[in-house]
Kinemage of the C-alpha trace (Angstrom):
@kinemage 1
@onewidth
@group {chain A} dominant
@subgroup {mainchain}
@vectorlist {calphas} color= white
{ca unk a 1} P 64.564 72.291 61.917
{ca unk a 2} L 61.729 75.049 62.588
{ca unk a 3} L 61.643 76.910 66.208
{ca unk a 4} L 59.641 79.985 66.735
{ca unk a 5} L 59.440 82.188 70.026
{ca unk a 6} L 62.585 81.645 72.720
{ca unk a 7} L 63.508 78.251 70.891
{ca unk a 8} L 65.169 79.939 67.724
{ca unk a 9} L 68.339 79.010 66.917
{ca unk a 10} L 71.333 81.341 67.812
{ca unk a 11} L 74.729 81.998 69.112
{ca unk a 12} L 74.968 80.522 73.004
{ca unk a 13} L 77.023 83.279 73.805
{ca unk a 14} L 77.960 86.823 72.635
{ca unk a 15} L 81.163 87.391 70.910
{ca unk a 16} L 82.443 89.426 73.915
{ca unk a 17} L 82.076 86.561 76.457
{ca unk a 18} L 83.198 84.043 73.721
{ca unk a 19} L 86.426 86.198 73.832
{ca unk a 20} L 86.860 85.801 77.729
{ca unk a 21} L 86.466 82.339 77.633
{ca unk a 22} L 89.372 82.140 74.867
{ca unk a 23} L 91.397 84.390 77.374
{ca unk a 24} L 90.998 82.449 80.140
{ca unk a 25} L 91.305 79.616 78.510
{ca unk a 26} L 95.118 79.896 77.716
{ca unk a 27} L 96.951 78.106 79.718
{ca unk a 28} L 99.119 80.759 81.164
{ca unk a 29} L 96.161 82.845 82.288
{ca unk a 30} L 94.182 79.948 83.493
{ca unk a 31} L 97.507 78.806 85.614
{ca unk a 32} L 97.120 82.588 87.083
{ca unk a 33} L 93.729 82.339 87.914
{ca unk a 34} L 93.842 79.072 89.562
{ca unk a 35} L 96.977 80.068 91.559
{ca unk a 36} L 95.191 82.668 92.828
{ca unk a 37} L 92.209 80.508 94.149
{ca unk a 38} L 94.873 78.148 95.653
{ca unk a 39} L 96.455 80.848 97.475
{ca unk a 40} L 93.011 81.905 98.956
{ca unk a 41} L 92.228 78.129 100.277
{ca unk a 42} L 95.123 77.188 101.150
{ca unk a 43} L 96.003 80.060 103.288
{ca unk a 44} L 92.481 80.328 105.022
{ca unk a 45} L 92.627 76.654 106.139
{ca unk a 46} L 95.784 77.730 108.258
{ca unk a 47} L 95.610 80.603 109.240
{ca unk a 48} L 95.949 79.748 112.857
{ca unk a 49} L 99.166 77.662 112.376
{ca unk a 50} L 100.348 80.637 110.319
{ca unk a 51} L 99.884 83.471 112.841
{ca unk a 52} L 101.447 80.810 115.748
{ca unk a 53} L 104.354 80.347 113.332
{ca unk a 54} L 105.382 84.464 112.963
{ca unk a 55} L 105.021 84.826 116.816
{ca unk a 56} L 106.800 81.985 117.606
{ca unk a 57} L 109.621 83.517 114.849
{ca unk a 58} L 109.684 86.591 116.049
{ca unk a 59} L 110.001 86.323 119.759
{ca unk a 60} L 113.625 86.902 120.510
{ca unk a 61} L 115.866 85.452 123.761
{ca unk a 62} L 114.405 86.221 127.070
{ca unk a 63} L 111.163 86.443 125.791
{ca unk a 64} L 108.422 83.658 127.362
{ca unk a 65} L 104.462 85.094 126.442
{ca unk a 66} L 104.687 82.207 123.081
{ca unk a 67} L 106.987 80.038 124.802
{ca unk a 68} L 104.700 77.149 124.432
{ca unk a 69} L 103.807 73.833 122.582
{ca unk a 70} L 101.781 74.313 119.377
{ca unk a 71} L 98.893 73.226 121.326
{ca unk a 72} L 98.382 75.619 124.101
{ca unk a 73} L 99.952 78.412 121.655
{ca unk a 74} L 96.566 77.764 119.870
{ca unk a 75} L 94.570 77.778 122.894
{ca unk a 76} L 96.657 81.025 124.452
{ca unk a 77} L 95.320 82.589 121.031
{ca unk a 78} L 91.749 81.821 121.352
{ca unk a 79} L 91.439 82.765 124.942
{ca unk a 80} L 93.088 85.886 124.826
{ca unk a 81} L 91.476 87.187 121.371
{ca unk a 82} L 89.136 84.688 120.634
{ca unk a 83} L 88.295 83.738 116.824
{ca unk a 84} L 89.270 86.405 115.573
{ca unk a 85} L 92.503 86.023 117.335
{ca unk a 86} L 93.108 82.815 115.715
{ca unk a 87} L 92.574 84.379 111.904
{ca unk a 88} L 93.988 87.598 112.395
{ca unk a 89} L 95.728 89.008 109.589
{ca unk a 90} L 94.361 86.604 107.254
{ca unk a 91} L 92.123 88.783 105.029
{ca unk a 92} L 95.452 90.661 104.465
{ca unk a 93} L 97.143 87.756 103.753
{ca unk a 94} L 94.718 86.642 101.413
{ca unk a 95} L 94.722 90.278 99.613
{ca unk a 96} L 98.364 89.486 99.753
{ca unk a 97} L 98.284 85.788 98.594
{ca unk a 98} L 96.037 86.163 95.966
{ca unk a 99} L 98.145 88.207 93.731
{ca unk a 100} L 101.380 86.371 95.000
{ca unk a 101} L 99.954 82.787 94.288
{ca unk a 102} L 98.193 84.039 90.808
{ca unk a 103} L 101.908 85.984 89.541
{ca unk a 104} L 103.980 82.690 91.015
{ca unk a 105} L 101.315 79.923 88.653
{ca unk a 106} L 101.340 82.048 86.148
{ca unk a 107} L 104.940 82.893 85.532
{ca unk a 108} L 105.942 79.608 86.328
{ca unk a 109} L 103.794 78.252 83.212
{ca unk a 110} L 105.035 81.346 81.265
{ca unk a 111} L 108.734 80.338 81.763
{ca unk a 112} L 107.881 77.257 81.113
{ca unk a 113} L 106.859 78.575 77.417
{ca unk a 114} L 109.560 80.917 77.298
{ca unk a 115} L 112.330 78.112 77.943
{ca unk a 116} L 110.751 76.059 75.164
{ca unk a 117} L 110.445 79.303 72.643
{ca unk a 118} L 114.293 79.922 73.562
{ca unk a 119} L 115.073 76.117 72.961
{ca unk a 120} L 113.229 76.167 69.471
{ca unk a 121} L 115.013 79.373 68.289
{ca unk a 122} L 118.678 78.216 69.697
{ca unk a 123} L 117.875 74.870 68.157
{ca unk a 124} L 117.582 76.251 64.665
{ca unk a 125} L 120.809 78.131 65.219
{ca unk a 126} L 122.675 75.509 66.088
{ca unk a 127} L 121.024 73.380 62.940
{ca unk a 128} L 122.156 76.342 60.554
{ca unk a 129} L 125.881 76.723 62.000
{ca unk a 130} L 126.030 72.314 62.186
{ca unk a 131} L 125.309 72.353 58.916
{ca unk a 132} L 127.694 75.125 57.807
{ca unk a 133} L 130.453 72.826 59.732
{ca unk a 134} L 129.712 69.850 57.740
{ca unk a 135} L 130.209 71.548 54.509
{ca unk a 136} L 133.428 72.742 55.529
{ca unk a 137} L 132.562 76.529 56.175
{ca unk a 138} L 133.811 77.325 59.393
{ca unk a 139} L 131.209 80.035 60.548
{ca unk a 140} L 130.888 80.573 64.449
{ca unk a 141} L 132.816 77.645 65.696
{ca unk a 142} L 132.731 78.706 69.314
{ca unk a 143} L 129.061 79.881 68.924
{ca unk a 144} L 127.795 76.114 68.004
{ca unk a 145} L 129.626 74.548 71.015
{ca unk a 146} L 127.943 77.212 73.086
{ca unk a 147} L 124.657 76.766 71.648
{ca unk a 148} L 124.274 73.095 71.874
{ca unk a 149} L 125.446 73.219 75.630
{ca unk a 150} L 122.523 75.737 75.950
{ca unk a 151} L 120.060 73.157 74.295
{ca unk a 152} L 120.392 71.032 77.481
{ca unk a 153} L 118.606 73.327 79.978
{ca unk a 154} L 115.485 74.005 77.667
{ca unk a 155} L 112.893 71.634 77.263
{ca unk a 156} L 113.514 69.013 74.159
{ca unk a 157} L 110.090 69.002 72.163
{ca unk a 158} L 106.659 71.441 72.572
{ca unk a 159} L 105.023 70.734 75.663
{ca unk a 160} L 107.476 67.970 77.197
{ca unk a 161} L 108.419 67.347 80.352
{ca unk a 162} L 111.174 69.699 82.261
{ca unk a 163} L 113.868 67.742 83.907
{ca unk a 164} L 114.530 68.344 87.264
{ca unk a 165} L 116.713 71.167 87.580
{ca unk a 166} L 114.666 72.929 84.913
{ca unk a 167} L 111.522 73.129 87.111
{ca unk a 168} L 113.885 74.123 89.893
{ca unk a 169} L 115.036 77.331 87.537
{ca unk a 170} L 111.679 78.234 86.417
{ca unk a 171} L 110.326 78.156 89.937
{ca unk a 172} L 112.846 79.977 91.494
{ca unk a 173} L 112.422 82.524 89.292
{ca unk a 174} L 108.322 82.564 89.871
{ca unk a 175} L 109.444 82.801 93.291
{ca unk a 176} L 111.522 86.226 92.220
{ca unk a 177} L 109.037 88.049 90.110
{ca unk a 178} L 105.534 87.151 92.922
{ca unk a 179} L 107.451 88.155 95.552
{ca unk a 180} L 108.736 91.554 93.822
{ca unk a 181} L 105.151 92.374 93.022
{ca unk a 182} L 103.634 91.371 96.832
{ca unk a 183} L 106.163 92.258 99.225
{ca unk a 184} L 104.567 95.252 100.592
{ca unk a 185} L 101.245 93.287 101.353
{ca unk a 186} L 103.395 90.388 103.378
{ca unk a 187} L 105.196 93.191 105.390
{ca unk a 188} L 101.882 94.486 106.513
{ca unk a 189} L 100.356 91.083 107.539
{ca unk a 190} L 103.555 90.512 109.710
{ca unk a 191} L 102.677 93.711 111.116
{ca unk a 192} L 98.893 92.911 111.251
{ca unk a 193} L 100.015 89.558 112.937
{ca unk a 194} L 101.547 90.700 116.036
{ca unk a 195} L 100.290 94.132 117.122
{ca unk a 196} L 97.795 92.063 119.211
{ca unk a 197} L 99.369 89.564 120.690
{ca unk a 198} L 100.559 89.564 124.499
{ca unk a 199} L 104.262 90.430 124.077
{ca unk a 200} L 104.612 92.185 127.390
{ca unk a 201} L 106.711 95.373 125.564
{ca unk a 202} L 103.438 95.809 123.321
{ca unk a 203} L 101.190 95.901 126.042
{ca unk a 204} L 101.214 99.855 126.150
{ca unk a 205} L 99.182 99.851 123.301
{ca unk a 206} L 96.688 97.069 123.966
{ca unk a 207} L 94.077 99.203 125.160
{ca unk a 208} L 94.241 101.487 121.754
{ca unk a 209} L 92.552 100.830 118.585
{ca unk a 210} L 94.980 98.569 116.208
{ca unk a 211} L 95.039 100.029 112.661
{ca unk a 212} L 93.860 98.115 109.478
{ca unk a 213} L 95.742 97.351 106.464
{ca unk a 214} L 95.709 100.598 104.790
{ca unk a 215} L 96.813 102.500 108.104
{ca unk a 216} L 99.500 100.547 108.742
{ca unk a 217} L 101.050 100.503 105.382
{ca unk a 218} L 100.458 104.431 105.358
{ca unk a 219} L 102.317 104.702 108.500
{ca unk a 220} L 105.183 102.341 107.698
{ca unk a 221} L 105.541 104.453 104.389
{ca unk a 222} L 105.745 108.029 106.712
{ca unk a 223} L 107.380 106.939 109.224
{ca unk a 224} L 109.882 104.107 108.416
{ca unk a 225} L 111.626 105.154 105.243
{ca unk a 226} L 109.320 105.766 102.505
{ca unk a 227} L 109.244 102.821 100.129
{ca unk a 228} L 112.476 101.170 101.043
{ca unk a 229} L 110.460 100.556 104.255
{ca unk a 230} L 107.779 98.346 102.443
{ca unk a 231} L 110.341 96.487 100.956
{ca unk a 232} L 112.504 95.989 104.553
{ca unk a 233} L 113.431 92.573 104.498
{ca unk a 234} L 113.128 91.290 100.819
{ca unk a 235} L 116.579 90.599 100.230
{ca unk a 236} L 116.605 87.481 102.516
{ca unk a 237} L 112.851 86.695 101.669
{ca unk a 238} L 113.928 86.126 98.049
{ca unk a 239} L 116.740 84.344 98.933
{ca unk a 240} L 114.563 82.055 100.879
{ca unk a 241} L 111.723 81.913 98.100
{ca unk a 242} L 113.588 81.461 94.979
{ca unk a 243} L 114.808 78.041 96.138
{ca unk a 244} L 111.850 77.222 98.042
{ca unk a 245} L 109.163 77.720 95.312
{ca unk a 246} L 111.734 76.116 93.050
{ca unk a 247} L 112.203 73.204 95.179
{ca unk a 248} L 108.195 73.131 95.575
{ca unk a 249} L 107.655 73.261 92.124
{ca unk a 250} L 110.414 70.327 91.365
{ca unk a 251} L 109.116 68.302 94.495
{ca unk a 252} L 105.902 68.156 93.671
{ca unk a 253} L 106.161 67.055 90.017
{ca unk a 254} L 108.063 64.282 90.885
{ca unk a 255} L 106.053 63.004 93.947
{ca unk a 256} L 103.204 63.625 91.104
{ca unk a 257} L 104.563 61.758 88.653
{ca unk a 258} L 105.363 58.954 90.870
{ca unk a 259} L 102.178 58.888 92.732
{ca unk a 260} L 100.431 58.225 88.796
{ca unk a 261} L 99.017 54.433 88.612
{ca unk a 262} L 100.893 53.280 85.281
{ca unk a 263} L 98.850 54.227 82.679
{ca unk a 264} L 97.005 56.452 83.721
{ca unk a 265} L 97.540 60.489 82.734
{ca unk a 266} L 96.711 62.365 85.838
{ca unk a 267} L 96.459 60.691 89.769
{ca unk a 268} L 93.489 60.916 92.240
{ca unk a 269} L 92.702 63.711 94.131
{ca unk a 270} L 94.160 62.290 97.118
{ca unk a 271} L 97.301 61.369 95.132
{ca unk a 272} L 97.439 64.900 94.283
{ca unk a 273} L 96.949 66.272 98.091
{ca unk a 274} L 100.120 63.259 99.476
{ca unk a 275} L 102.237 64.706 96.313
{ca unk a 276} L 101.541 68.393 97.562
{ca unk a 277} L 102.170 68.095 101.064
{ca unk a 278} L 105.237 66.297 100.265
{ca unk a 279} L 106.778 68.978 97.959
{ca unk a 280} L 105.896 71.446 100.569
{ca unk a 281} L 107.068 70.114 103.251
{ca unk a 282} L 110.810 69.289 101.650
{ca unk a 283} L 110.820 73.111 100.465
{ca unk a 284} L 110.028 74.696 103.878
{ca unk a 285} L 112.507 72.095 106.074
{ca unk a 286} L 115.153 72.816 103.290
{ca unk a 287} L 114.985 77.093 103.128
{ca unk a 288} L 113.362 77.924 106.850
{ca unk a 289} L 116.065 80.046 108.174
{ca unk a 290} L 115.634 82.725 105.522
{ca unk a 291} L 112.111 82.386 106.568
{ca unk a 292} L 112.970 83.394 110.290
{ca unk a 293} L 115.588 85.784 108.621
{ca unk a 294} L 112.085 87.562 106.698
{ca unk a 295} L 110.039 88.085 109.728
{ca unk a 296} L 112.864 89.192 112.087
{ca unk a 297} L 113.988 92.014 109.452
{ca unk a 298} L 109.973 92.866 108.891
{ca unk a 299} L 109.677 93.916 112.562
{ca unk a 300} L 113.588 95.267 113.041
{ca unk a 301} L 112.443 98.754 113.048
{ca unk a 302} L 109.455 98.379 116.196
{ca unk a 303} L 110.678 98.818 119.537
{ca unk a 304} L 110.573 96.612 122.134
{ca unk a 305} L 111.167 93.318 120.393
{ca unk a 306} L 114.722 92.910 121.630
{ca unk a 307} L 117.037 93.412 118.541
{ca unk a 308} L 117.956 95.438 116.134
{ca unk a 309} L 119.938 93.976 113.069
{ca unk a 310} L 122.569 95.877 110.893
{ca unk a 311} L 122.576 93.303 107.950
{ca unk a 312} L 121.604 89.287 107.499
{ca unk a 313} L 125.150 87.810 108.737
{ca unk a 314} L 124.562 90.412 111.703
{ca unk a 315} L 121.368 88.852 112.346
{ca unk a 316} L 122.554 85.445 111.663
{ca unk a 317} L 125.525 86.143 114.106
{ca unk a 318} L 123.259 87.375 117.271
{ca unk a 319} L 120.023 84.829 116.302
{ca unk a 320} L 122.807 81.751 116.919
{ca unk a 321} L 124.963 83.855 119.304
{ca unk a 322} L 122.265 84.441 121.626
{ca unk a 323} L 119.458 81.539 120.625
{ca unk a 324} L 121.790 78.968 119.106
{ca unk a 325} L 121.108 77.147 116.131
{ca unk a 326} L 117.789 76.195 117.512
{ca unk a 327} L 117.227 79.759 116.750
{ca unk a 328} L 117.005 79.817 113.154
{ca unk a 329} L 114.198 77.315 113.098
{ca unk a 330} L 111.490 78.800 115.858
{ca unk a 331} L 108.631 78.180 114.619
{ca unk a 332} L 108.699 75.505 112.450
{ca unk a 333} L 107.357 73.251 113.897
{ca unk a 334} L 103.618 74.728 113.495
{ca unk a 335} L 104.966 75.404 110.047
{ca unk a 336} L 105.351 71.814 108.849
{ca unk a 337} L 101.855 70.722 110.545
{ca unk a 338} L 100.490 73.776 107.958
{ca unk a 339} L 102.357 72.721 105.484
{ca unk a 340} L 101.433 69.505 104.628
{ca unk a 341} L 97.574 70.466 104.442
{ca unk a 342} L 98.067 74.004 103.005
{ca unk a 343} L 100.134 72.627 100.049
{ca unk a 344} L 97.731 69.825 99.376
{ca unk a 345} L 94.885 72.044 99.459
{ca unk a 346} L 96.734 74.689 96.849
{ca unk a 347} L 97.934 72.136 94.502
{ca unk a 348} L 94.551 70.417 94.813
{ca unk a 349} L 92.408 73.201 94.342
{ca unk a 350} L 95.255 74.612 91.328
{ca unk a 351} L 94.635 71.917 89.329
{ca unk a 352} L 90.899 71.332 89.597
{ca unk a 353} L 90.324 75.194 88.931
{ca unk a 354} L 93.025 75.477 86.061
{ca unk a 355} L 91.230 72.052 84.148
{ca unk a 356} L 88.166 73.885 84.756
{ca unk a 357} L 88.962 76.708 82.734
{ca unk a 358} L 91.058 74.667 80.226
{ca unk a 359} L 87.679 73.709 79.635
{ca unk a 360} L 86.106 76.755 78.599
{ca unk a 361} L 87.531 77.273 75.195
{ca unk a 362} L 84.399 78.273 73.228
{ca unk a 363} L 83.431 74.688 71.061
{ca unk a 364} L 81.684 75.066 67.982
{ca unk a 365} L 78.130 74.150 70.020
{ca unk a 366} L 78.801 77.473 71.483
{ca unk a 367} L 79.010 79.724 68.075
């Protein structure tokens, strides 16, 4: 067919953005980008019921400014600081979740792989030793009874489902490796988060300018212990994220899976949103304390806030000494009513961004 002028015939794209789409494209990279968009939304649509959450956490025994039902917490917010009140700390926590939400997708479908690789390589192993055993030649005994107990955690064919407690593994340890690579960011926000509110011992520095981002992580860093500062904390974080993104993880590809009309591949959006706000709302109940355990240890070092903690069973000791048991879940509360539409909106907006850029693996229309 003849064209002459702009209608010739020729490649749609260049070769170099060809070769971003194939990048983006693979599965593990377009998990990472999409987790990083669903960190973004779903963290902006709560910010408010975030910020409530740390100052309701943090606010020890004897303390009264946040004493109050989710409701006028809100409205204490917006009258004392106004919007901004209400969504403080959130461009930090989007720098922060961004990153976090991108490395936790991402490795999660990279274990995913990894377990499967492992199970293909252990599986020809134990095929090679089996049939060693059958003829008689008694090479590695021991070995195959190891291997083929080994079989059972990794998945059984390419790109099969994980049981249960294999998701659970995989996410705990997405949990591990975002939260090793973001820590310093969530430190900061906590920071960020409560500089301005109305706790009566912060008052003496109400009238000053509050630092950004950068400034405060500068000062922590001089000031507080050098890096060990920026990482204050992450021992009971990751103890509280490992099984919580693992449980999320497992949680929601059940109620997924469930929530699936028979016969059909994928559910409705609206599927998708009940199956994430169920999965996060089981994770959070089920690991909270070491959520209240984070925030506490974040702040231990500023004066004023009414403790001081030597280690987590110290803390643990004085929160239910002093606040009883009741202690360990402050907060939560405005944590579940974020919950249920902060997890629907990430998984939501995961997996319509990740099957957008499944999608845009060059096709030959595009050479």
């Amino acid at each position: 067919m003849a064209a002459s002028g702009n209608d010739t015939l020729g490649p749609k794209y260049g070769p170099k953005v060809l070769k971003l789409r194939e990048l983006i494209a693979q599965p593990v990279a377009a998990a990472f980008c999409a987790g990083g968009v669903a960190g973004a939304v779903s963290r902006t649509v709560v910010s408010p019921l975030e910020r409530l959450k740390i100052l309701f956490q943090i606010q020890s025994v004897g303390r009264e400014e946040y004493r109050l039902s989710v409701g006028k917490g809100l409205m204490k917010m917006w009258k004392e600081e106004g919007w901004r009140g209400l969504m403080r700390g959130n461009g930090t926590n989007c720098i922060r979740i961004v990153p976090y939400s991108a490395v936790q997708f991402g490795s999660y479908n990279f274990y995913k792989k990894v377990s499967n690789s492992i199970y293909h390589e252990l599986k020809y192993i134990a095929k090679v030793i089996g049939c060693c055993e059958s003829l008689g030649i008694g090479l590695f005994p021991d070995e195959y009874y190891q291997l083929t107990f080994y079989l059972k955690f990794f998945e059984s064919s390419p790109g099969a489902d994980l049981t249960s407690f294999r998701r659970l593994v995989c996410g705990g340890a997405a949990g591990i490796t975002s939260v090793f690579f973001t820590y310093p960011l969530d430190i900061v926000r906590t920071r960020l988060s409560i500089q301005s509110a109305s706790f009566a011992a912060l008052e003496k520095s109400s009238k000053t300018k509050l630092p950004g981002m950068w400034a405060t992580l500068v000062t922590m860093y001089k000031t507080e212990g050098g890096i060990l500062a920026l990482y204050r904390g992450i021992i009971p974080t990751i103890a509280g994220v490992a099984p919580y993104v693992g449980l999320n993880f497992m949680t929601y590809e059940i109620a997924r899976k469930y929530l699936t009309p028979e016969g059909d591949k994928n559910p409705s959006a609206p599927r998708k949103l009940v199956a994430g706000a169920i999965s996060g709302a089981f994770a959070q109940t089920c690991t909270y304390p070491f959520d209240v355990l984070r925030r506490r240890f974040q702040i231990n070092t500023m004066s004023g806030m009414g403790y001081q903690y030597k280690s987590i069973f110290d803390a643990i000791r004085l929160i239910i000494a002093k606040e009883g048991i009741k202690g360990m879940y402050k907060g939560l509360v405005p944590n579940l009513l974020k919950v249920a539409p902060s997890m629907a909106s990430s998984w939501l907006s995961f997996e319509v961004t990740r099957d957008f850029l499944l999608t845009l693996r060059a096709d030959t229309h595009d050479l």
